[in-house]
KEFIMAR-388588 format. One record per residue: x, y, z of N, C-alpha, C in turn. Coordinates in pm, whole numbers, plus 50000, padded with zeros to 5 digits. Layout:
BEGIN
XYZXYZXYZ ...
REM end
This chain:
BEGIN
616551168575631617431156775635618561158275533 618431160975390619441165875308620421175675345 619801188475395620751194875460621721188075560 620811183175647621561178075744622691167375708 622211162075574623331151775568624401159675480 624221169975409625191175375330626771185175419 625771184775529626561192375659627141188275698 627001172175736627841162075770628941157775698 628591159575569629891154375451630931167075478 630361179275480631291193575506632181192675599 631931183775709632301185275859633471177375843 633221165375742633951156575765635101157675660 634981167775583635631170075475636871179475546 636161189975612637271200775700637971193275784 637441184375851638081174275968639581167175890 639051163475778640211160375652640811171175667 640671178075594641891190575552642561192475702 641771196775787642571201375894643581190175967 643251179875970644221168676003645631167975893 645011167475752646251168575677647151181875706 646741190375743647301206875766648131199575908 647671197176008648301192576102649661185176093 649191170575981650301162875989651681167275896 651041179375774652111187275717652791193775827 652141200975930653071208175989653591200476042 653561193576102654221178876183655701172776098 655321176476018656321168875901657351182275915 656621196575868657631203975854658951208575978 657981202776109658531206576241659521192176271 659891183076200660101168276185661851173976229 662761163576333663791171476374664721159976265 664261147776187664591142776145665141148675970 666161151575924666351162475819665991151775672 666311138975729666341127775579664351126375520 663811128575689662321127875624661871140775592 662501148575595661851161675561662101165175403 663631157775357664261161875248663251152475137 663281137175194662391125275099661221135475060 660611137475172659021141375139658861156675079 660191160975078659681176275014659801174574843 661341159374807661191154174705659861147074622 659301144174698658381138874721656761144774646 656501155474754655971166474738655871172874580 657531173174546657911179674398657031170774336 657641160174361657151150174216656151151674192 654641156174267653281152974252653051166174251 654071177474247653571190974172652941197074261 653371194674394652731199274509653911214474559 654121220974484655111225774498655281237874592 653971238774664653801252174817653931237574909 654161228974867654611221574998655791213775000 656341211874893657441205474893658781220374911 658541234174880659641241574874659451247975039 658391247875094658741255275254659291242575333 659161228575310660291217675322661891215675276 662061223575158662981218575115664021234175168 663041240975191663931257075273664201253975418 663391245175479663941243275607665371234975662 665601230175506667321218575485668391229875510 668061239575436669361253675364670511249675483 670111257875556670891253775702671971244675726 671211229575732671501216075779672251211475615 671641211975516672781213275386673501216575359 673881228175433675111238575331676431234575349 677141239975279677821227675205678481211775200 677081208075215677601193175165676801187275029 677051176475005676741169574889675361170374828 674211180574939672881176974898672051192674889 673601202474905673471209574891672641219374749 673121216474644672831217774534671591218074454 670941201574515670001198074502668891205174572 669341208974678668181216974775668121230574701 668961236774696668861248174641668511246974486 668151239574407667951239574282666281235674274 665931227574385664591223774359663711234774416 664151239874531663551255074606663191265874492 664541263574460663961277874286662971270374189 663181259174185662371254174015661311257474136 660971252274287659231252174308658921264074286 659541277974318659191289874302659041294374168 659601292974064659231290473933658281285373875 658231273973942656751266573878655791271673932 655651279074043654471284474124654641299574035 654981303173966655261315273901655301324674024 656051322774096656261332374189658191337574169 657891348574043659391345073991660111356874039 659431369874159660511373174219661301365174328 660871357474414661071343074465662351338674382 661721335574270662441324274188663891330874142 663651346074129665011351274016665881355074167 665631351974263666861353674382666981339674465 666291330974404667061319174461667681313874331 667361317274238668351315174075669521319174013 669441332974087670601342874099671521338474185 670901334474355671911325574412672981312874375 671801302074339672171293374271673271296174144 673241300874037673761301773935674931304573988 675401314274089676531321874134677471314974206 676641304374303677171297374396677701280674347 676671274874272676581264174218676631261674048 677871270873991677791269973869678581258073801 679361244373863679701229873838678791219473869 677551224073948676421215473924675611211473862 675251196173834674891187773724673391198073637 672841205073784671491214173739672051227973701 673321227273719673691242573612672751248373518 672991241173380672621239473253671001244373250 670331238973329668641240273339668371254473405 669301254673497669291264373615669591283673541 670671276873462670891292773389669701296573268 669041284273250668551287373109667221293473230 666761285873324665811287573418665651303073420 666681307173488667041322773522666851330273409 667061327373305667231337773182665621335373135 664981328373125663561328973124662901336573241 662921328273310662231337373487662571353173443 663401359373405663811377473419662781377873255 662831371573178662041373473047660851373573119 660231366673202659161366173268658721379773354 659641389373358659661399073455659891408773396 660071410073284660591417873210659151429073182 659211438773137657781447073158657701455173017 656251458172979656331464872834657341472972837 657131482872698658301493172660658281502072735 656931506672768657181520072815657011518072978 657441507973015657941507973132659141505873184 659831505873319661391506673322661681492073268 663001485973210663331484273124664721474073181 664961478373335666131467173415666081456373384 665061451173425665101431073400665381428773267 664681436073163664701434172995666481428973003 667101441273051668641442073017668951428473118 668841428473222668831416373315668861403673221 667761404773176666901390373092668171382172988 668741393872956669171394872819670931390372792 670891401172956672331392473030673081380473033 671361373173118671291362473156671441352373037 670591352872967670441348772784671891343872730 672641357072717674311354672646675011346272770 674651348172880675521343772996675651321372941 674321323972934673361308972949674251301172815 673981312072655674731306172521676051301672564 676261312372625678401315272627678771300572687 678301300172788678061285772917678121274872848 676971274372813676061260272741676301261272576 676821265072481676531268872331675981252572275 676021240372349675661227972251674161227472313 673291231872413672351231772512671371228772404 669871219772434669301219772307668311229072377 668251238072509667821246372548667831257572435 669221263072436669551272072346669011273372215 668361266172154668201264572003666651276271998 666261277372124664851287972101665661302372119 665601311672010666251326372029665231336372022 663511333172023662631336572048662711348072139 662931345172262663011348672387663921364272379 665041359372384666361372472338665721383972204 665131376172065664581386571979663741396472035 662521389172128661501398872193662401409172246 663221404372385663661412472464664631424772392 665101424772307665751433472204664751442072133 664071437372098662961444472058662391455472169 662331448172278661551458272352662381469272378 663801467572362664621473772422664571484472282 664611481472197664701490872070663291500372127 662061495472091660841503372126660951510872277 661601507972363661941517172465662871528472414 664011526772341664491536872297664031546872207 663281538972074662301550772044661351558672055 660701553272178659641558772253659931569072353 661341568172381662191576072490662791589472374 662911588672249663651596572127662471604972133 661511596972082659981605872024659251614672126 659191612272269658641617072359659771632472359 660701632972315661791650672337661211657472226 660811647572100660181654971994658661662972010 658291648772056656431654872109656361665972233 657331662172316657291674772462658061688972362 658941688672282659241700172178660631704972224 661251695272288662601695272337663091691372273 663201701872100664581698072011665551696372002 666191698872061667511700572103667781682472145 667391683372259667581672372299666941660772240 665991661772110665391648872081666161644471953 667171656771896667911650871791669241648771837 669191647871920670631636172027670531626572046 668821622472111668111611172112667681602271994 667231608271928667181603571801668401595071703 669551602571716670661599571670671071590071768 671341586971881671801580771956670951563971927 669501566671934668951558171920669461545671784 669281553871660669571552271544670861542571552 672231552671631673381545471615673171529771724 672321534571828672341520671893671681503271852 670951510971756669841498471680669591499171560 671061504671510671221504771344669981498171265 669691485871250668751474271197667181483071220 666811487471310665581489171377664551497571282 663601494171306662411487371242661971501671245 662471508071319662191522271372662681535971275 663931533271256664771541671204664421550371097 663501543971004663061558170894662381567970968 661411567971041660721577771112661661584671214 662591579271253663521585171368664291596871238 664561590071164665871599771064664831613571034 663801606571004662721621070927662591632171063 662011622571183661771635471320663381639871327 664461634371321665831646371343665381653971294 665531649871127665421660571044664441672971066 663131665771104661771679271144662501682371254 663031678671345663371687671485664131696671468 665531696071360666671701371355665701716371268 665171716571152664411723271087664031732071206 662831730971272661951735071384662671741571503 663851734371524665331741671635665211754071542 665871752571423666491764871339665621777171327 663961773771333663161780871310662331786571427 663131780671560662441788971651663491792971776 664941791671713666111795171739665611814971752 666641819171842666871834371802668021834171675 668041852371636667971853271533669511851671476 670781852671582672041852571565672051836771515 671681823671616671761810171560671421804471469 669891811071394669651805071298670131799871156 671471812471104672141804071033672091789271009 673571789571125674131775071136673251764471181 671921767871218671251759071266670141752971147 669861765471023669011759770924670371753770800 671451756170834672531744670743672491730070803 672781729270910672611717770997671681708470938 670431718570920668771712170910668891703570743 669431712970627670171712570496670621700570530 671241699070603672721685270640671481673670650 670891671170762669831663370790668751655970661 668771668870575667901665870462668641653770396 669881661170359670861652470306670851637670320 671671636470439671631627270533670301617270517 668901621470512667851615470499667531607870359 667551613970274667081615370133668311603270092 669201607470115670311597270060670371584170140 669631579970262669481570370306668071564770271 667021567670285665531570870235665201573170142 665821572569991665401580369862663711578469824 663031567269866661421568569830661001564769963 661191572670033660621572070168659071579570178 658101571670278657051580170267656781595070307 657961597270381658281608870432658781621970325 659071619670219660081624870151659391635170097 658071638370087657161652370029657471667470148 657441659070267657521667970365658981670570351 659301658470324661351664470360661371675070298 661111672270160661361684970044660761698470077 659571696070139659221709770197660031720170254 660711711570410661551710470490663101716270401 663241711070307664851717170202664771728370155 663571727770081662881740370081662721754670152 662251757270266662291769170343663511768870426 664421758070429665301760670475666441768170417 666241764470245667061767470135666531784470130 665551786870107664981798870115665341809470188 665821804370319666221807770416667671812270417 668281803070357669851807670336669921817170259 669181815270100669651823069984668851838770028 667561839670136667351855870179668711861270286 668901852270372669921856670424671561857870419 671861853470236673351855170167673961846570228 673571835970287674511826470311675041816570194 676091814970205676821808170113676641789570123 676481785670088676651771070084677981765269989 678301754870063678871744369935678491736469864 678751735269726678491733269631677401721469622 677571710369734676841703469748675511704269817 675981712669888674521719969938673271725369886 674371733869763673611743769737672701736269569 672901723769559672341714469446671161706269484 670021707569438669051698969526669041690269385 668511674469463668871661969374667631662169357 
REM end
């Protein structure tokens, strides 16, 4: 008998859902555009938002451009947003922003977008588009809005900079670790000049320096010269930016056989060179 009555409540429960499934579609198939638009508003309000945005996509059409235009297209993205469904969201945001940038939902809409791509944005050592995307969007949103009390969180932009720094040094260090000197003290340097500030930079200056060393020393025998002065240069360069760096036992090593290196093979230095501090 319990069973039986618990079966009954089931029956009558699906009989529910499936009637409400019915009268949604009923609604969505509605040739009337004012009840479709109320109730997808509607819908929003109570956070129903897989049912208020496949309503409020069936307006696009019958809206475009008139007065209610805006609105349709602004609430379609926030539902896709709020449903964190934010590849959805960053191309009806992207639309919006482009199309509707004198509308009253501007302001929400750009800051919207520049979050949503922060949302999409992927660790360091993965590709790195949206980051720059994100970040775009970010200055686009300040430049726009600079009084926005949106704007006052810079949270968002620090991360994404960040990641963008740790992508670059992770992209520097990987020519060092694969043993592609050459190319990792290009990287290295490049890096350096791109994120002056970065959190990174003593260890980047020291691997030039070990790479340029390590080039020179596994250079053939005509290059090595100019390539263990270079390395000399690097030391320089390091030590005088770094003076108690934790690195600086090895540097000296590093000045060392390189110096060694010159004075067996009669190379001449200048004066500054040839003075270790």
């Amino acid at each position: 008998m319990y069973r039986l009555k618990n079966k009954g409540i089931l029956l009558i429960l699906i009989s529910f859902v499936l009637s409400g499934c019915a009268g949604y579609n009923k609604l969505l198939k509605n040739p009337d555009p004012e009840k479709r638009y109320l109730a997808g508003l509607e819908y929003y309000k109570k956070k129903k938002y897989s049912k208020s945005t496949p309503l409020l996509e069936s307006l696009n059409a019958v809206y475009n451009g008139q007065s209610r235009d805006d609105t349709v297209s602004f609430y379609i993205a926030k539902g896709y947003y709020l449903m964190s469904d934010y590849y959805s969201a960053e191309s009806a945001l992207e639309k919006f922003t482009r199309v509707y940038g004198r509308s009253p939902f501007a302001e929400e809409a750009y800051y919207m977008r520049s979050v949503n791509l922060y949302r999409l944005s992927m660790r360091a050592t993965l590709d790195q588009r949206n980051t720059i995307d994100a970040i775009s969007a970010f200055n686009a949103f300040y430049n726009k809005f600079p009084e926005s009390e949106h704007g006052k969180d810079k949270n968002y932009l620090d991360e994404l900079t960040g990641r963008l720094e740790e992508k670059s040094y992770l992209s520097a260090k990987l020519y060092y670790q694969i043993e592609d000197y050459k190319s990792a003290i290009v990287a290295l340097r490049n890096s350096i000049k791109d994120f002056p500030e970065s959190k990174y930079n003593e260890e980047q200056a020291f691997l030039m320096l070990k790479a340029s060393y390590i080039y020179a020393k596994k250079s053939v025998r005509k290059m090595q010269p100019e390539r263990y002065i270079a390395a000399i240069d690097e030391y320089y360069n390091f030590v005088s930016e770094y003076p108690n760096s934790k690195y600086k036992d090895e540097a000296e090593l590093i000045y060392d056989e390189s110096l060694l290196f010159t004075k067996r093979h009669g190379i001449k230095l200048d004066d500054e060179l040839s003075i270790k501090n």
